[in-house]
MIDO-692423 format. One record per residue (C-alpha): x, y negated, z negated. Coordinates in steps of 0.05 Angstrom, whole numbers, m for minus. Example, Ala and Ser with C-alpha at 12.3 -4.5 7.8 and 13.67 -1.06 7.14 Angstrom:
2
246_90_m156;
273_21_m143;
# end
This chain:
234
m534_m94_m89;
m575_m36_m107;
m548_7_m167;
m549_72_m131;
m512_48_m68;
m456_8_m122;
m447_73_m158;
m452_117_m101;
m399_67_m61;
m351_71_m125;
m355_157_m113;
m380_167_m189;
m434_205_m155;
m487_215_m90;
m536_170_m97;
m589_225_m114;
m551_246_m171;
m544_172_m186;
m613_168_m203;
m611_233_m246;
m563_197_m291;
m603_140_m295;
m670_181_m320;
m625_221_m365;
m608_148_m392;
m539_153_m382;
m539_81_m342;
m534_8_m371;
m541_m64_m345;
m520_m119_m397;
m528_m61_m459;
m606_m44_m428;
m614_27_m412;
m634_24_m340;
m678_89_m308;
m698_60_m246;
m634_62_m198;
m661_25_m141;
m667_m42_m185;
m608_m95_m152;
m546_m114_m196;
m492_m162_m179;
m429_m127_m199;
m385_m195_m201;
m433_m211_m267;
m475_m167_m296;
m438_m106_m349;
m456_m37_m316;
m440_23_m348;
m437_101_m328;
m434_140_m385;
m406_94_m436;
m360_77_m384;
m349_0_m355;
m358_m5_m271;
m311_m46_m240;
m330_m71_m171;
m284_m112_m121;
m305_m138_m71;
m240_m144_m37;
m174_m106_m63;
m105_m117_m50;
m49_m80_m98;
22_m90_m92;
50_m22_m116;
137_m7_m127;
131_62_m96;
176_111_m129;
216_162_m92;
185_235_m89;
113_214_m70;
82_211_m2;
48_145_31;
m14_182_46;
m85_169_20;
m80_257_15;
m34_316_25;
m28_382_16;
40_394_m12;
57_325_m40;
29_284_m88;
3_217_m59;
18_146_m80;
m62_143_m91;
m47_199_m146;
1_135_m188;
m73_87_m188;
m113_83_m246;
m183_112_m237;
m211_38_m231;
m164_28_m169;
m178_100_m135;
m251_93_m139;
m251_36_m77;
m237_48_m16;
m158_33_m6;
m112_36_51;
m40_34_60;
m13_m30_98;
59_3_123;
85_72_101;
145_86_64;
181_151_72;
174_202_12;
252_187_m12;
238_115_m7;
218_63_m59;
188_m10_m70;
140_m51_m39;
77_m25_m10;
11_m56_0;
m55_m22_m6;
m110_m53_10;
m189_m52_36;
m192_m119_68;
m186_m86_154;
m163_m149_183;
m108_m160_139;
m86_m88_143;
m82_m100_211;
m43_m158_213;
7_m127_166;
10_m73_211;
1_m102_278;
65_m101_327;
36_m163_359;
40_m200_288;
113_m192_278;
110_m185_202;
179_m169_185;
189_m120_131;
259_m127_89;
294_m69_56;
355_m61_16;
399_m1_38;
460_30_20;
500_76_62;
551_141_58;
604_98_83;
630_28_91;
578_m6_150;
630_m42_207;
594_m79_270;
527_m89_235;
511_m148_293;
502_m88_337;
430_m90_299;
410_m159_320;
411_m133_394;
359_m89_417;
370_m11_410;
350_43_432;
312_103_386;
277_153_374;
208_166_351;
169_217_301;
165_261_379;
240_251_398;
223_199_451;
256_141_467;
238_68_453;
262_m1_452;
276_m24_382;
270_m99_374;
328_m137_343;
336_m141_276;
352_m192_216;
414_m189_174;
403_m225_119;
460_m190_77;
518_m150_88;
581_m128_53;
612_m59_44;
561_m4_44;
509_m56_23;
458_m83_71;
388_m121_69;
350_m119_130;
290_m135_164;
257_m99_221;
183_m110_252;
163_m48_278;
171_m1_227;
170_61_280;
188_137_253;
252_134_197;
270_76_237;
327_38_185;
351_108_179;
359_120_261;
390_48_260;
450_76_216;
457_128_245;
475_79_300;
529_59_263;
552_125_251;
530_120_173;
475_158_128;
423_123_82;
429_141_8;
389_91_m20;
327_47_11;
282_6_m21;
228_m43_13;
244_m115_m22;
194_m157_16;
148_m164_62;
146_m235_106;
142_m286_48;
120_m236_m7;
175_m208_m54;
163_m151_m95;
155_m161_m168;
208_m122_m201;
175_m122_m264;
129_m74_m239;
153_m7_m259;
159_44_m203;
89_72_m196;
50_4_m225;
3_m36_m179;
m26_m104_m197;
m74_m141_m156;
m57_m195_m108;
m91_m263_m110;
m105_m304_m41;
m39_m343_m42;
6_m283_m53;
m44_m245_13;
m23_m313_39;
52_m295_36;
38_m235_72;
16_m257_137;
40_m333_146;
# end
């Protein structure tokens, strides 16, 4: 890969400023000053650095991230800061998209990720990746099997849909673990409302196979290898 397109892929810079760096001697390849720009690198190998500054280059990214409450699932906002403002710089600089959005008052497991087909898988209706959460409610929760039955909602417009059954995987007093496959508008939250009960508490545990790690602190990411993407979409 040419230098110029590497560092102008990773946004440190246009590629035309790229090059003023590099005459300005600002740019090394294995501890050799580099001027020329255009020369090809391989990023997996050689040591590039940008001011003093080591490049890292993936290929392909996948981060498992424990969301914390109070930030938005949105690459940017206005108002809110994102869960892209909790990466480290190395992790911001490629080109990262969320796999499944979690509400801004809810926590844990969210994948980002620049690999388009398995976003889409993760995302995909037709997949049927079911995504757990733990909840707790205002109130004790009585006839939960009402949410293994198809229901009828709401979405983000107000307009009714069918909401696919459900999986109850735990269940006693206010205390619940779900898993639903759609993931339409505040959808867990509509479904208690069903049951005439409020969310106070809801945290995404897993999604298909794929725990989350609860050593990560909320806010930490760490990379996934292929047999944890594996969990994801078996």
């Amino acid at each position: 890969m040419r230098l110029d397109k590497l560092l102008a892929n990773l946004q440190y810079a246009s590629r035309k400023h790229v090059k003023k760096l590099a005459r300005d001697g600002l740019i090394s390849v294995n501890n050799t000053i580099i001027k020329d720009a255009s020369q090809h690198v391989d990023p997996d190998n050689d040591i590039i650095e940008i001011g003093g500054e080591r490049v890292i280059y993936y290929e392909s990214l996948t981060l498992m991230m424990n969301k914390r409450r109070g930030v938005v699932s949105a690459r940017m906002d206005d108002r809110d800061l994102t869960v892209m403002d909790d990466l480290e710089p190395v992790y911001q600089r490629h080109d990262l998209h969320i796999a499944g959005r979690l509400d801004k008052d809810t926590e844990g497991l969210l994948i980002l990720t620049t690999d388009g087909k398995l976003l889409h898988d993760i995302i995909s209706p037709k997949k049927a990746i079911y995504k757990y959460y733990e909840v707790i409610a205002d109130k004790e929760l009585k006839d939960v099997s009402r949410l293994e039955q198809p229901m009828t909602l709401l979405d983000g417009n107000n307009i009714p849909y069918e909401c696919q059954p459900a999986i109850v995987e735990y269940h006693e007093g206010k205390q619940l673990v779900i898993g639903i496959k759609e993931g339409k508008f505040h959808q867990v939250k509509r479904m208690m409302h069903m049951l005439d009960a409020n969310v106070v508490y809801l945290k995404r545990i897993r999604i298909n196979n794929l725990p989350l790690d609860e050593t990560l602190a909320p806010g930490e990411v760490k990379p996934l290898d292929e047999a944890a993407i594996k969990k994801l979409i078996e």
